[in-house]
C-alpha positions in Angstrom: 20.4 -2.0 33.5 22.9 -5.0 34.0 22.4 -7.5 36.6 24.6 -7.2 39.6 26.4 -10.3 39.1 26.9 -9.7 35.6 25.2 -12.8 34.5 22.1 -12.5 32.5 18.4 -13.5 34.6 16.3 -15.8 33.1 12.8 -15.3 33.2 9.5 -17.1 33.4 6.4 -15.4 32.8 2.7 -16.3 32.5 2.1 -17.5 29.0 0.4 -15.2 26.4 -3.2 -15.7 25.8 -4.8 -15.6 22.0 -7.2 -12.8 21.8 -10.2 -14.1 20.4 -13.2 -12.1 21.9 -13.9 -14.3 24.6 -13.5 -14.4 28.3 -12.5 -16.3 31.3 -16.3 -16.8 32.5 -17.1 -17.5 28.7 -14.9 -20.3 28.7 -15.3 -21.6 32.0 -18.9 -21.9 31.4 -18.5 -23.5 28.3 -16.3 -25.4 29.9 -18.7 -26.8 32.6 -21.2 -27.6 30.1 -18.9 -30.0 28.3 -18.0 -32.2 31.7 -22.0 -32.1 32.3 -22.3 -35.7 30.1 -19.5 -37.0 32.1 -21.1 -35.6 35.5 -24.7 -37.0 34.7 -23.0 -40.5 33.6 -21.3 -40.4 37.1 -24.3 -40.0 38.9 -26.0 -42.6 36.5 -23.0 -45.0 37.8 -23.0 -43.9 41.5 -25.9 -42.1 42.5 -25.7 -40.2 45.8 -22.2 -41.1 46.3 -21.1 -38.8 43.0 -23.7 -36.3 43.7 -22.1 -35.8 47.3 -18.2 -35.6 46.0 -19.0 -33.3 42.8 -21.2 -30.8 44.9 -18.4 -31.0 47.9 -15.8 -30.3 45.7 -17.1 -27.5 43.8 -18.8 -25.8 47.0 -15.3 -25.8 48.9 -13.6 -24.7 45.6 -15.7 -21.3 45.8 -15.6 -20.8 49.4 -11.9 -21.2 49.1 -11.2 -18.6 47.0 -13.8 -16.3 48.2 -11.9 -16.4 51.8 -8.6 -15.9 50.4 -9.1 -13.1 48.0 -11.1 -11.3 51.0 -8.1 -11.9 53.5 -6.0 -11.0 50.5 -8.3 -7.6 50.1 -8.5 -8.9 46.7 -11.9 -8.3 44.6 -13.7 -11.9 45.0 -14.1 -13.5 41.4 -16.9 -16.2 42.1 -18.7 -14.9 39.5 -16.1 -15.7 36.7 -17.0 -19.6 37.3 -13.1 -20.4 37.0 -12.9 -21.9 40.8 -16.4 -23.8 40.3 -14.7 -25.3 37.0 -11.9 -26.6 39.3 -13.8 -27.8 42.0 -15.8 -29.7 39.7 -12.6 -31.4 37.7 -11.0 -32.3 41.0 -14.4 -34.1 41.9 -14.9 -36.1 39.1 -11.6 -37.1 39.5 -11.4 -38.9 42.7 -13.1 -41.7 43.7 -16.7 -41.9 44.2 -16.6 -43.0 48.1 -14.1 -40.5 49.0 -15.0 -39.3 52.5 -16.3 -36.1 53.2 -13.1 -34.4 54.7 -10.9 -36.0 51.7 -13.4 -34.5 48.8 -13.1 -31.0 50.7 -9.5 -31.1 52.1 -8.3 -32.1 48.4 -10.9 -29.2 47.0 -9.2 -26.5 49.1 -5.7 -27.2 48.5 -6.2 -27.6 44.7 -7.6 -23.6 44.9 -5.2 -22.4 47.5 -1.8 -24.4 46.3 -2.3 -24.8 42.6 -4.0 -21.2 41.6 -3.9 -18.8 45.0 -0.3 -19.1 46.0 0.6 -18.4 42.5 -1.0 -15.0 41.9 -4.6 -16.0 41.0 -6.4 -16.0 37.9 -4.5 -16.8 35.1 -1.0 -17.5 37.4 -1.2 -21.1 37.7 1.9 -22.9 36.5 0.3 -26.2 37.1 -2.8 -27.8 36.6 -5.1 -26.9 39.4 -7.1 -29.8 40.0 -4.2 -31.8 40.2 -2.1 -30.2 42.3 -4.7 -31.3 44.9 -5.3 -34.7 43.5 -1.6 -35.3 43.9 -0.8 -34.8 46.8 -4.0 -36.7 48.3 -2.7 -39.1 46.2 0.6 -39.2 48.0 -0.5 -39.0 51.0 -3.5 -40.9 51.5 -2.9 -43.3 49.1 -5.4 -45.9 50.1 -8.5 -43.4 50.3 -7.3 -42.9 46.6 -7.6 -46.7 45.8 -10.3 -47.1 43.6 -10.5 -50.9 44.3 -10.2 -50.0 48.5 -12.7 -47.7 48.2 -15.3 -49.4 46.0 -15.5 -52.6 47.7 -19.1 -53.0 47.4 -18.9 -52.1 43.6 -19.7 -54.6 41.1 -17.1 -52.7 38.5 -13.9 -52.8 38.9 -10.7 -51.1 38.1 -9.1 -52.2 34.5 -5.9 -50.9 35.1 -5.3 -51.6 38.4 -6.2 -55.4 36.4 -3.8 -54.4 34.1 -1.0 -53.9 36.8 -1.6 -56.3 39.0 -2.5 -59.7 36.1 -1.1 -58.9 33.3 -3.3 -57.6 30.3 -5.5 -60.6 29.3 -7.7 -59.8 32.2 -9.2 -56.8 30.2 -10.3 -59.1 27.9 -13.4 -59.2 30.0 -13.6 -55.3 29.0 -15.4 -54.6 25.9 -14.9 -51.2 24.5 -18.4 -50.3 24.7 -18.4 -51.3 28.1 -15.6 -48.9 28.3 -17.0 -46.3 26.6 -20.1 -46.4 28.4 -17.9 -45.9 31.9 -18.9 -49.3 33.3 -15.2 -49.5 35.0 -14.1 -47.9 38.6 -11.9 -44.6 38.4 -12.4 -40.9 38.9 -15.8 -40.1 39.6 -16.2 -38.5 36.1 -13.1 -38.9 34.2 -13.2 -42.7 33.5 -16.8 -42.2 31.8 -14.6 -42.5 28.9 -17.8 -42.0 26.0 -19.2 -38.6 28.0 -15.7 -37.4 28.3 -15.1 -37.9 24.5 -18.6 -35.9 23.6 -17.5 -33.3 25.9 -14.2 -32.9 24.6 -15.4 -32.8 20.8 -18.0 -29.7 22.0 -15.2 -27.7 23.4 -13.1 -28.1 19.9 -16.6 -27.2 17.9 -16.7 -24.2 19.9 -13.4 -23.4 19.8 -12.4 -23.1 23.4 -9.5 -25.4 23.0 -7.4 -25.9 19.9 -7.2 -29.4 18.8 -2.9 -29.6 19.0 -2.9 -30.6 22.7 -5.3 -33.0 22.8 -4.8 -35.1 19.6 -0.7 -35.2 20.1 -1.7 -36.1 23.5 -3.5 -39.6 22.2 -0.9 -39.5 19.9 1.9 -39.8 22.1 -0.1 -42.4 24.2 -1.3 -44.7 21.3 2.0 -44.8 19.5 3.7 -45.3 22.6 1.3 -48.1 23.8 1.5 -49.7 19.9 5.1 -50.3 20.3 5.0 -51.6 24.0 2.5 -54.1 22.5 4.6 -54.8 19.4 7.4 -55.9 21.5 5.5 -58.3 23.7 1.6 -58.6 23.2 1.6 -60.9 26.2 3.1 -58.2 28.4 1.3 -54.9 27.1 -2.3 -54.0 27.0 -3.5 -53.0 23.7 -3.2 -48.9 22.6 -7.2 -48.9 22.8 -7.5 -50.5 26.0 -5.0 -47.2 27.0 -6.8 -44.8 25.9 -10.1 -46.0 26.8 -8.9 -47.0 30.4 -8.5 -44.2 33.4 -8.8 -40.9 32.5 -6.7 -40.7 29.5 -9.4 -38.7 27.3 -10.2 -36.6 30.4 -6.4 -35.5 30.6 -5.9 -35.1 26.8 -9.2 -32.7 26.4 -9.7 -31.0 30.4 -6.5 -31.1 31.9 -4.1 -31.4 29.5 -5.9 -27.9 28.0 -5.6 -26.0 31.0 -4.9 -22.1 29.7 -2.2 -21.3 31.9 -0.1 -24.3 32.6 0.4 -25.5 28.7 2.3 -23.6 26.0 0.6 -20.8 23.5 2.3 -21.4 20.1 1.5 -24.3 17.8 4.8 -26.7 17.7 4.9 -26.1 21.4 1.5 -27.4 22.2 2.1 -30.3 19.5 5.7 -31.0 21.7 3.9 -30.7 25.3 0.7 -32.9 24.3 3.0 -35.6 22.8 5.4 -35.4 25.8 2.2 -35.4 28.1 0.4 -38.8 26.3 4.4 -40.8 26.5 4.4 -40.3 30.2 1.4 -41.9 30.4 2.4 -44.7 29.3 5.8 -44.9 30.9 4.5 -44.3 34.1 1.8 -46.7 33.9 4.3 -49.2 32.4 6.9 -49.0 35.3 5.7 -46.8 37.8 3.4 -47.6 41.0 0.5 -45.5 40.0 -2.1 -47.6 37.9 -3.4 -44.5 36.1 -0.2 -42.2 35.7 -2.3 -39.4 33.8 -2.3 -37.1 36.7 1.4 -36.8 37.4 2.4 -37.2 33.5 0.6 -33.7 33.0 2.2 -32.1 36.3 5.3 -33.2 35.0 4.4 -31.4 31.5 3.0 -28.5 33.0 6.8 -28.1 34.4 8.3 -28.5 31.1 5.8 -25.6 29.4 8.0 -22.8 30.4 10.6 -24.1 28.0 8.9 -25.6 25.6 6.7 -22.5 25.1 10.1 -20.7 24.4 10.0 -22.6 21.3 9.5 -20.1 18.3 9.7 -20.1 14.2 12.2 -17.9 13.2 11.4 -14.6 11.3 10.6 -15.1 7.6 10.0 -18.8 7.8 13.4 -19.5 9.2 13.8 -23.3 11.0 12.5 -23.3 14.4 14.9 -22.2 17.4 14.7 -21.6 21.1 14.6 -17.8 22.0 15.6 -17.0 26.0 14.7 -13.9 27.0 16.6 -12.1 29.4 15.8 -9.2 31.9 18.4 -5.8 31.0 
């Protein structure tokens, strides 16, 4: 059947998952036990502040989606851990001394806007978590101020250093400072050191294919290098990049995210580099300090493209395949 205008449709459809034996639950779970180092380091750091936001966040999570797959008459899929693994990523990555109604307002639209209004488990053409992050972000922008909100705090926020003073002030940063999470940002993704031991469990248990996440430093290291080639006086370090914000949180939990990134090998190696650039463009000349956040939304948009990306039969050069609807 032709299209009534003649014209071929293009389509987008939900990209095709490997089958490897394993489940969502599996992987969710799996996946909750990898952000557990960054979660206990958060606490370590904050105490009952971090305890409040990550419990907030993933409570609301599962209440939202329990209430809208009942209203949608929809079997409820709490037990499947997929909407308590969201809840907990959007915690850990907003501040620490987020009020109460922020933590769960944020929560609910993350659920609702990034996975409900899509179709639900598996729909998601963008990153959940930061779907809700975002537009707090834009919105509220000072109660998503790490420096407003942790006043009393005797860390402070590298990049927003960076931004503001130029790049000698993270001299006073030492990268095991760094790595231990001894700087303000998201409540669990700047513990840069638990992030990274999380991150390498998930690729020794093979939830996550290591072709996102190392093009995604990639990208953001060699673009950092040549910033700081041209003017060392002007641009922070590649190190201090990744080791700042939540760079290693996007690259190994966002960036990851099943249904928002491409399926086939040069495609994930093209969105994880395009992902890690952004960061550093944004954070270079854009007003966000961070800029890992919208660099992966803007990805995520990019994946239905990129995933079209195919080798050609018998070892052919690459080409882009459009499918169209008969």
């Amino acid at each position: 059947m032709k299209p009534l205008n003649g014209s071929p449709i293009l389509t987008v459809s939900i990209p095709p998952h490997a089958h490897c034996g394993r489940t969502f639950k599996q992987d969710a779970l799996e996946t909750i036990i990898a952000l557990l180092p960054a979660a206990a380091f958060a606490v370590y750091h904050y105490q009952m502040l971090a305890v409040r936001v990550l419990a907030l966040s993933c409570f609301t999570a599962v209440i939202t989606e329990t209430i809208c797959l009942y209203l949608m008459k929809r079997e409820i899929e709490a037990d499947n851990y997929t909407a308590l693994l969201y809840g907990l990523l959007f915690g850990l990555l907003i501040p620490p001394a987020s009020p109460w109604w922020l933590v769960a307002a944020g929560s609910a639209i993350s659920i609702f806007m990034g996975r409900i209004i899509f179709g639900g488990l598996g729909a998601n053409q963008l990153c959940v978590p930061l779907v809700g992050w975002a537009i707090l972000a834009v919105s509220w922008p000072d109660l998503m101020n790490f420096d407003m909100t942790m006043l009393a705090s005797e860390l402070t926020y590298p990049l927003s250093q960076l931004k503001n003073f130029g790049p000698e002030t993270l001299d006073e940063y030492s990268l095991k400072s760094l790595l231990l999470g001894f700087q303000l940002g998201g409540c669990g993704a700047a513990q840069t050191g638990a992030v990274l031991l999380g991150g390498i469990y998930l690729l020794a248990r093979r939830v996550i294919r290591p072709d996102i996440p190392l093009a995604f430093i990639a990208g953001a290291a060699a673009t950092a290098a040549v910033y700081y080639f041209i003017d060392p006086l002007e641009y922070a370090a590649p190190q201090y990049h990744l080791l700042c914000g939540s760079t290693l949180f996007g690259a190994f939990f966002l960036a990851t995210d099943g249904p928002s990134s491409p399926a086939g090998h040069i495609p994930m190696l093209i969105y994880g580099l395009t992902a890690g650039v952004m960061v550093i463009i944004i954070r270079t000349y854009g007003i966000y300090p961070d800029g890992v956040p919208f660099a992966i939304l803007l990805a995520n948009l990019m994946t239905p493209l990129i995933d079209k990306i195919r080798p050609a039969p018998f070892g052919g050069t690459t080409s882009i395949h459009l499918r169209t609807r008969s």
